[in-house]
C-alpha positions in Angstrom: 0.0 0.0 0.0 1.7 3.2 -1.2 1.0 6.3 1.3 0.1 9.3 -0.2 1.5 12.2 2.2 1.4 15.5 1.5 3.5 18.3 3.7 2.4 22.0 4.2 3.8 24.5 5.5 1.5 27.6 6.7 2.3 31.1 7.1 0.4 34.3 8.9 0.8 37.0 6.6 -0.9 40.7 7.9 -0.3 42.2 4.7 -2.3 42.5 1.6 0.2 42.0 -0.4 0.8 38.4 0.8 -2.7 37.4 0.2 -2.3 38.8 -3.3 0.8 37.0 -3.8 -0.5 33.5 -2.4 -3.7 34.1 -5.0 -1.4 35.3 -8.0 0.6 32.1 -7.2 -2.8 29.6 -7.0 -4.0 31.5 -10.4 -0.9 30.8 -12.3 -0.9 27.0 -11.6 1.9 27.2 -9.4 0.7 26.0 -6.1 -1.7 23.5 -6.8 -4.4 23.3 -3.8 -6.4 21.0 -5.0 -4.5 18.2 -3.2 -5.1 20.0 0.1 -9.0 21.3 -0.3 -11.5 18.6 1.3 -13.9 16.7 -0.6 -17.2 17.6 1.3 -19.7 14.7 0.7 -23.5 14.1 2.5 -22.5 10.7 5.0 -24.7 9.0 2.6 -21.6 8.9 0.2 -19.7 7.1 2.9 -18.1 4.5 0.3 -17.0 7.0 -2.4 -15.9 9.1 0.6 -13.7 6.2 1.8 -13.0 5.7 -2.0 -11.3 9.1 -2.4 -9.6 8.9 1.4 -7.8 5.5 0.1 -6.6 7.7 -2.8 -5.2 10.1 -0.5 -7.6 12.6 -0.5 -9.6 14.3 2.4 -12.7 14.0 3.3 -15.2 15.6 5.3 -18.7 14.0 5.8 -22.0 16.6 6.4 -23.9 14.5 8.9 -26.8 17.2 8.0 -27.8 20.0 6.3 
């Protein structure tokens, strides 16, 4: 079973400038978030929720709306 791990490092930036720079970065393909946004799914999607965790990706389940 391969591991699919994934390593971030966060930072507090104050300024506008570094959410402008962390957006102009996302934009241009060059940090790719995708890997890091949950997958949020009803719990009645509990297998293709498990599915997805098995494939490294995170989940969160809405027990209701």
């Amino acid at each position: 079973m391969t591991n699919f791990e994934l390593e971030l490092v966060g930072s507090r930036g104050k300024r506008p400038s570094s959410y402008r720079t962390a957006l102009r970065l996302m934009q241009d393909g060059r940090v790719d978030v995708t890997q890091v946004q949950p997958r949020v799914l009803p719990i009645e999607k509990w297998q293709q929720g498990l599915d997805l965790v098995a494939k490294g990706r995170k989940v969160v389940f809405e027990l209701a709306r």
